[in-house]
N, C-alpha and C positions, 0 to 999 in steps of 0.2 A: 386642404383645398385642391392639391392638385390631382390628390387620389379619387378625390371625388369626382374629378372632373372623369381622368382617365376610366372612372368606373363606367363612368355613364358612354363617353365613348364606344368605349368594350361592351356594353350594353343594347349601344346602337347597332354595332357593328353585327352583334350575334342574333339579335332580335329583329330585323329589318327586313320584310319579307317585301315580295312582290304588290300584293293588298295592300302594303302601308304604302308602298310609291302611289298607287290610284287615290288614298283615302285623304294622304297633304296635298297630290296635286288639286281633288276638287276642293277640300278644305282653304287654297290659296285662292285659287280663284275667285270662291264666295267672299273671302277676305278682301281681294283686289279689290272688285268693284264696292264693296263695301265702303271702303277706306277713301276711291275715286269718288263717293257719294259725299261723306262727311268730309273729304277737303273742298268740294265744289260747292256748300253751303258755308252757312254764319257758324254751324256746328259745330268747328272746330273744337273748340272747349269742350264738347263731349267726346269728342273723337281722343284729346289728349287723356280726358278724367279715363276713359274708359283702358286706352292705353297702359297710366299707370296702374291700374285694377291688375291687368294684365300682367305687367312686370313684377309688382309686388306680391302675385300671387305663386307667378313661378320662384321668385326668392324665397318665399314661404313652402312653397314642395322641396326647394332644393337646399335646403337647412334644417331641414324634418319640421319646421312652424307648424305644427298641428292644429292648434285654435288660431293663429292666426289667418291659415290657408282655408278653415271649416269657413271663417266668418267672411272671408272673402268669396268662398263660394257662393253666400245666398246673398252677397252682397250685388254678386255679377248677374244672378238669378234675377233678381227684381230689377235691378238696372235694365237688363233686358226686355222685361216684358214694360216697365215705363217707358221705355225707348219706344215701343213701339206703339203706345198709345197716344203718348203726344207726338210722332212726326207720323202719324196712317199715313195724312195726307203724301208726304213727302216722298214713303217709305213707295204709294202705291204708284208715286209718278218716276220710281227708280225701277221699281218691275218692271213699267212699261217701258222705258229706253233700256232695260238689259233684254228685255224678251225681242224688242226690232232690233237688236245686234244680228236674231239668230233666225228673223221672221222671213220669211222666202217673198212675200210682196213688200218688196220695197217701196219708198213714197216717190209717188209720181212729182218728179224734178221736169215736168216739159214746161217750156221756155220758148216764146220768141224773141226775134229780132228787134219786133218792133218795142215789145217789154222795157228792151235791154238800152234801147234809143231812150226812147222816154224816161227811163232812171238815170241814163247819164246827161242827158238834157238838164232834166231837175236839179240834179248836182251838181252841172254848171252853172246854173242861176241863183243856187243857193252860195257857191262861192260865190259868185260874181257882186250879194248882196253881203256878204261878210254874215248869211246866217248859220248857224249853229248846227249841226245836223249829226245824225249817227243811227247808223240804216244797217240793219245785221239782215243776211240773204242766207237763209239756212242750210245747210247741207243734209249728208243724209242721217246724219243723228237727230232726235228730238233734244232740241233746249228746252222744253219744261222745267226738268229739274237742274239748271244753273241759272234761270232767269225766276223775277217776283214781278208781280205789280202788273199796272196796265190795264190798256181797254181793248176789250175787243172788237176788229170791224169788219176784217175780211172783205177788203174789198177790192175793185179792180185797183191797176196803176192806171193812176191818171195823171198830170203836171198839178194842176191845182190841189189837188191832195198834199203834195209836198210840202206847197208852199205855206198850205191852213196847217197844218200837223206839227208844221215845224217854226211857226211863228210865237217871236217871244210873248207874245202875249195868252198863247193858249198855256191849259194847264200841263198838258203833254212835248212841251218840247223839249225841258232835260232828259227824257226820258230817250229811248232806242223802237226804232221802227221795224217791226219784224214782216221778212218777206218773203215766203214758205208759197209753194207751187200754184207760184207765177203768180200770186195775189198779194194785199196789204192784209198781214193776219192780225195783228196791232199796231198799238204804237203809246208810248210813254213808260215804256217797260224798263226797270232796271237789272244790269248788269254788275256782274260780279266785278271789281276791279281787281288786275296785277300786282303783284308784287317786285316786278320786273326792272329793278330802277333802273338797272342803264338803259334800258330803251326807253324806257318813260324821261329819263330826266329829267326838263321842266317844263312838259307837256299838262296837257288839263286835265280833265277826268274822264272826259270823252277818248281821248286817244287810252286811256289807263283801260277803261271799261270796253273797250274795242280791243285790247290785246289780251285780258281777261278772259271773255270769249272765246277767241280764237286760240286761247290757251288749252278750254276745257272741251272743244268740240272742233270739228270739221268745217264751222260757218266763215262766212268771208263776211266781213265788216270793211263798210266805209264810214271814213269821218271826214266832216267839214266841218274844220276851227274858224269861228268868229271873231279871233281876235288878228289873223295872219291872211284871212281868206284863201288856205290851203287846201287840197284834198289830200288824204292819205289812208290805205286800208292794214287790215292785220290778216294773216291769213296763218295758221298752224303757228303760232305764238310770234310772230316775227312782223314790224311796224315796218309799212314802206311808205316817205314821205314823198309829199310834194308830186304827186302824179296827176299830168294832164288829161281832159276829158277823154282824149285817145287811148294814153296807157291806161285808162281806168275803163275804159269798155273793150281792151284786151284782155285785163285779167277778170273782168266779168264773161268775159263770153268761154276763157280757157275754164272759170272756175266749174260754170255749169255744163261745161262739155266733160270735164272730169267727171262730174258727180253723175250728169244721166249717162254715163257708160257704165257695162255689167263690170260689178268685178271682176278681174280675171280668174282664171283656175289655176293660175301656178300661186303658190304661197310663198308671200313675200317674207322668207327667215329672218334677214337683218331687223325686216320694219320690224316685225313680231316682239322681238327680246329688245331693240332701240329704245320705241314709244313706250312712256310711262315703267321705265329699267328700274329704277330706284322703287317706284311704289312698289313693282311685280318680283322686286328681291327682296324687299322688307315685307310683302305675303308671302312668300315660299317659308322666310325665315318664324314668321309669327305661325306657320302653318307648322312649321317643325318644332317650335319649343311647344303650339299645344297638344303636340301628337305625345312630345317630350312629358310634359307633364302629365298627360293620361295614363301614359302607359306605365314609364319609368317607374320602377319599386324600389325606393333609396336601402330597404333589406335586403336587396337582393344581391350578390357576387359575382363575380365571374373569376374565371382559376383556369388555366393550362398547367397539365399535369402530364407530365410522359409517366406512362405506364408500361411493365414489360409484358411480354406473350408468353402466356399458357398453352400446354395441348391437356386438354382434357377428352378422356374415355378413349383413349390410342392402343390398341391390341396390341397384349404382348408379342403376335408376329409382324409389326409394324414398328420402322424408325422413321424419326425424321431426318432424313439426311440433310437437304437444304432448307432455310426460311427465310423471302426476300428481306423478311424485316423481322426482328426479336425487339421490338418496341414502338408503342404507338403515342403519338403527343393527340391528348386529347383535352379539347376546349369545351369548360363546363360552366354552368351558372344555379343559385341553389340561395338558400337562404342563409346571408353572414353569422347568424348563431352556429351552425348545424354544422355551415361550412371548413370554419375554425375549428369544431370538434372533433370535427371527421378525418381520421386520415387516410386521406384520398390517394396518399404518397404512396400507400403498401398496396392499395388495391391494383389487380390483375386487370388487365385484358385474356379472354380464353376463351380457344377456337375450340369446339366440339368436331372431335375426327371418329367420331362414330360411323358407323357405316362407312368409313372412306377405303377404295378401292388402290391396290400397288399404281404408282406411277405421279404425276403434279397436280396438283389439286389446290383450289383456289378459292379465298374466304374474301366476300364483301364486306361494306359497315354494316351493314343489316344482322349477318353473321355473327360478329362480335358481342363478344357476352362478358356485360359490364357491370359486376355487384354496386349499384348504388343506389342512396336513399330513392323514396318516389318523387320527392319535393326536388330533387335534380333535374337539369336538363342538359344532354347534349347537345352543343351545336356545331360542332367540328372536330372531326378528325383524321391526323395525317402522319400514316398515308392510312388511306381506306381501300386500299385492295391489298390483299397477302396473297403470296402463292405459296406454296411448299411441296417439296419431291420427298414425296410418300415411296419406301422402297420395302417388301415383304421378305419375311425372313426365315430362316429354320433351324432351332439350335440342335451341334454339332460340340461332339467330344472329340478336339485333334491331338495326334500325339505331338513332338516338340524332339527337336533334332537338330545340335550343335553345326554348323558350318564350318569346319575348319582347313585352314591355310598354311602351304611351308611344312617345316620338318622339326622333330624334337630335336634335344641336345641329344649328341653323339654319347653324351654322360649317362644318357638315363632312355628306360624304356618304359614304351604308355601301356598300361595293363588295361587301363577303361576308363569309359569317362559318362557320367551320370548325369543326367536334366533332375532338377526341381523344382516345378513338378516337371514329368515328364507328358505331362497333358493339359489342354484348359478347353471350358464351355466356349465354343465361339456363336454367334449370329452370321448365319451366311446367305446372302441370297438364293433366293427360294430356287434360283435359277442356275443354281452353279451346282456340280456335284461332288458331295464329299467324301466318296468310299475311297480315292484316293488320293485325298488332300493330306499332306506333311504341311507343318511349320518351321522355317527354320528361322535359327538366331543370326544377329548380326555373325559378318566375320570375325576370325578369332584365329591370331597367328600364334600357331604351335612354337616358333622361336622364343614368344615370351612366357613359356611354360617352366618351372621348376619347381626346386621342392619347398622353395619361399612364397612363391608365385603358382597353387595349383588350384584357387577357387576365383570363381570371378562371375557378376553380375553383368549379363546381357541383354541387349532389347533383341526382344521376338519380332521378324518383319510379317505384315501384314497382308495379306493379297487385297486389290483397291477393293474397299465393299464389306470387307469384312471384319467385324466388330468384338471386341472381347467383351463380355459376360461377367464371367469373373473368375479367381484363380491366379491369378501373378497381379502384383502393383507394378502400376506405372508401365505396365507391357514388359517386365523386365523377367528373365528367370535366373537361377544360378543353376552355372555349370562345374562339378568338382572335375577334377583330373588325378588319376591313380597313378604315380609314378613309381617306377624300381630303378634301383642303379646298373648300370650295363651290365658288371661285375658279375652280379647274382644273376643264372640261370634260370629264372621262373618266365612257368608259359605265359605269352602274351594272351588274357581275358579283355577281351572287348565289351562291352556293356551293345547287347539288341538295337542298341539307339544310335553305334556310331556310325557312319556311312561307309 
């Protein structure tokens, strides 16, 4: 389980390109208002069925369910398109309030004074009669699709209209009065009610269905309860009780001086990500499992592998002296059969130094030349820049010439003394000259010479640059020593080689 998880992780992480940030965000957003539409109707029950559709189909991709996930697919297919045959109506009154989110003529909110009298007049007499009342004054979203029912009559405000509209004896007075620019647009409309109990507490339906509202839209609602002769309005989900006919033609007149002013042009980030946080994180998240599910190929792998560095096609007059780097971690993905079989472990990385010129020279990822299947795919590697100091060279026969130090034993005298070899193949730069290049051996004190002590293994020193070929191990040569006893008369022979 939890490999699976980390697969997909590692999956996301290597697969996740710029395109897919554009395709979940508008992906969420079509989801948002989606989800805003089926919570602000009775549809919930479809909004859940569809949900779990949803879940159980991603557990089905993410379990390999093959016939279970096939069957859920045409299951979501047809659900889809019945969805959209029984709510047109619903569907076509959601298009229109997401397309005025984006429409540049806004709806004309002009408003008078005298309007504003006469509604708060009415609503004092309707308290004052202990009648019933519930009066939604819209703002700049359409309520179509959160309200049902109703008649239509568009008409002016008048007093007397209140008072007929909203008498218990007509068939329109449970109902809500709608009041859209500057006119009576109905009235006996129902509203969605809250779920909001502590503000509701043991309020009626009227205050429930006024905060409902004011939950799923911009409008300002007022209520007159018949049982207490109160006023009270909801405005952006929040009940304010008991307001007199004053503070109730304050917040009418603030309401509508909000809404006919332009929006501003600075964007307000808080509100942006605050309002409706929970829906617009649960679409980002349903937009990512079904990117997750489209994409995701539960065969698929992903493997980091460090691999070491190759030079391949490097001119025998060419070394590499330096390489920032002799090894590359590289992050791969391929299909889990192929991948297991493959040993991805031995494979090389390997720089082509063809044509490469004396001096530093420097390979990109592009550069890099990586034997592996075509069903592979790279998605990282580091580091992805090499350099290397390319130095050209010229090989050179040097002779080899003991160093020595101090004086022999008084006991004995040095006849000669021999290198083996007395030469070796060097690599020299192309820039240095050899016609009078010697090498010589470490020192070597003549004191510790005798006739127990006259062979001995030496390192050759190097000048900085220059490379053995071949001809001694390990940089070492042997040097013999010819000794005679004082005693004996014979001519001192030197061997060519001693200095």
């Amino acid at each position: 389980m939890l490999e699976k998880i980390k697969n997909i992780l590692e999956f996301t992480m290597f697969n996740f390109k710029f395109t897919d940030i554009i395709d979940i965000s508008l992906f969420s957003i079509i989801t948002f208002y989606l989800f805003k539409f089926l919570t602000a109707r009775p549809q919930r029950p479809i909004m859940n069925l569809i949900l779990a559709i949803c879940f159980l189909f991603a557990f089905a991709k993410f379990f390999d369910l093959y016939l279970l996930s096939g069957l859920l697919r045409s299951v979501f297919t047809a659900l889809l398109v019945l969805l959209a045959v029984v709510f047109q109506r619903d569907i076509r009154r959601f298009v229109e309030q997401f397309s005025s989110n984006f429409s540049i003529a806004r709806k004309n909110h002009s408003h008078n004074i005298q309007d504003i009298d006469i509604t708060v007049e009415a609503i004092s007499e309707l308290k004052a009669k202990k009648t019933g009342a519930l009066i939604v004054f819209s703002g700049r979203e359409y309520l179509d699709n959160i309200t049902s029912g109703g008649s239509s009559l568009n008409a002016e405000i008048v007093l007397s209209l209140f008072e007929s509209l909203f008498d218990s004896r007509t068939s329109g007075h449970d109902g809500a009065m709608i009041i859209e620019k500057g006119r009576i647009r109905s009235y006996g409309v129902h509203l969605p009610l809250s779920k909001n109990i502590k503000q509701i507490k043991s309020l009626g339906t009227r205050h429930s269905a006024a905060l409902g509202v004011s939950e799923r839209s911009d409008a300002f609602v007022v209520i007159v309860s018949e049982e207490r002769g109160t006023i009270s309005c909801a405005y952006h989900g929040k009940l304010y009780y008991d307001l007199s006919p004053t503070d109730l033609k304050t917040k009418l007149e603030g309401f509508y001086a909000l809404i006919s002013t332009k929006k501003s042009n600075n964007l307000d980030i808080k509100g942006f990500f605050v309002k409706n946080f929970h829906l617009k994180v649960f679409s980002l998240l349903m937009a990512y499992v079904a990117w997750l599910v489209i994409v995701y190929d539960p065969g698929v792998s992903v493997r980091s592998v460090v691999m070491p560095v190759e030079f391949r096609n490097l001119s025998h007059d060419y070394v590499v002296n330096k390489v920032s780097s002799d090894e590359v971690k590289v992050t791969l993905s391929g299909p889990s059969k192929i991948m297991s079989q493959t040993s991805i472990k031995q494979t090389k990385v390997l720089l082509d130094f063809k044509d490469i010129e004396h001096g530093k020279t420097s390979f990109k990822g592009s550069d890099f030349k990586i034997d592996l299947p075509k069903s592979f795919t790279i998605h990282k590697m580091q580091p992805n820049f090499i350099t290397a100091d390319v130095v050209k060279y010229s090989r050179s026969f040097i002779s080899i010439r003991p160093k020595v130090v101090g004086e022999i034993s008084e006991h004995f005298e040095l006849v000669k003394i021999d290198v083996y070899p007395s030469e070796v193949e060097l690599m020299v730069p192309y820039h240095l000259d050899t016609n009078e290049m010697i090498l010589w051996t470490e020192k070597i004190d003549l004191e510790d010479i005798d006739q127990d002590n006259y062979k001995m293994r030496v390192k050759v020193v190097l000048p900085n640059g220059v490379k053995l070929v071949n001809g001694i191990d390990e940089g070492e040569v042997e040097v013999e020593f010819t000794l005679a006893p004082q005693e004996d008369q014979l001519d001192l022979e030197i061997s060519p080689a001693f200095p």
